[in-house]
C-alpha positions, 0 to 999 in steps of 0.5 A: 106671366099670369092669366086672365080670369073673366067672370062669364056675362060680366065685366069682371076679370082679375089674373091669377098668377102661374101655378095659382088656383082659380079659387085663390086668384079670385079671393086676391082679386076680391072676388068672393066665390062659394068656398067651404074646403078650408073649413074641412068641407069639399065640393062647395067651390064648384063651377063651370067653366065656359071657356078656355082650359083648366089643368088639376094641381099637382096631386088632385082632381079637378072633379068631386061627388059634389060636382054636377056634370061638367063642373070641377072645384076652383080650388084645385083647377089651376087655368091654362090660359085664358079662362072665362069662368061660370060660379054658381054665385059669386060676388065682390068683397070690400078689400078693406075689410080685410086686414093685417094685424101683426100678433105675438104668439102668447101660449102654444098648447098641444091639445094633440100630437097634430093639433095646436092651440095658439093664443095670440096677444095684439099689440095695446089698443088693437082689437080684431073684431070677428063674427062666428065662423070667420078664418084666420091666416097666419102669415109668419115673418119668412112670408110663408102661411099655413095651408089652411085658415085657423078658426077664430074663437075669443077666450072668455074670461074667467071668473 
């Protein structure tokens, strides 16, 4: 059964399925919270909550260094039950500026035993378009994805 999530002072509420951490449910639901762990920085996610519970997920902590007292990361806090939350900033995202592009994997390069470079080819006519500093999730066809978004960088062109 999911949980109801609220935004505190506002209106704002989305569920966030059982076993799911706050940071993702909201992200799904289109709500952007302050966010950095998927570009290898921690801390960036951390906020309050006003009311209700949060349990860490499994293997974590709900605290960091980053944390001012009493706040924990949302990436890793997973709600027991209703939750009322209090982000230091959030705001809406157009959910259509998201999209889903399917993509064929054109040259996988090991560029070290734990790192792969994948070049991937869109079909005729499709483009992404990105700016500096946006993630990329791979979904693969099972429905699973990696655990982290990969930058997006645009191969130039060679001469």
């Amino acid at each position: 059964m999911n949980t109801i999530l609220r935004i505190a002072d506002t209106d704002v509420a989305f569920e966030a399925a059982p076993g799911q951490d706050v940071l993702s449910a909201a992200l799904q639901a289109g709500i952007d919270l302050p966010y950095s762990c998927r570009k290898g920085v921690c801390g960036n996610c951390a906020g309050s909550i006003a009311a209700g519970q949060v349990h860490p997920l499994p293997g974590t902590t709900l605290e960091h260094p980053a944390c001012a007292p009493g706040e924990v990361l949302f990436c890793r806090a997973a709600p027991s039950g209703e939750v009322t939350l209090a982000p230091r900033h959030w705001q809406r995202v157009d959910a259509s500026a998201r999209r889903r592009l399917t993509a064929k994997v054109f040259r996988n390069t090991r560029a070290a035993p734990d790192v792969s470079i994948l070049q991937l080819r869109l079909p005729a006519g499709k483009r992404a378009k990105f700016r500096a500093g946006q993630y990329l999730q791979i979904v693969l066809p099972d429905g699973s994805s990696a655990p982290t978004p990969w930058p997006i960088r645009r191969r130039r062109a060679m001469a």
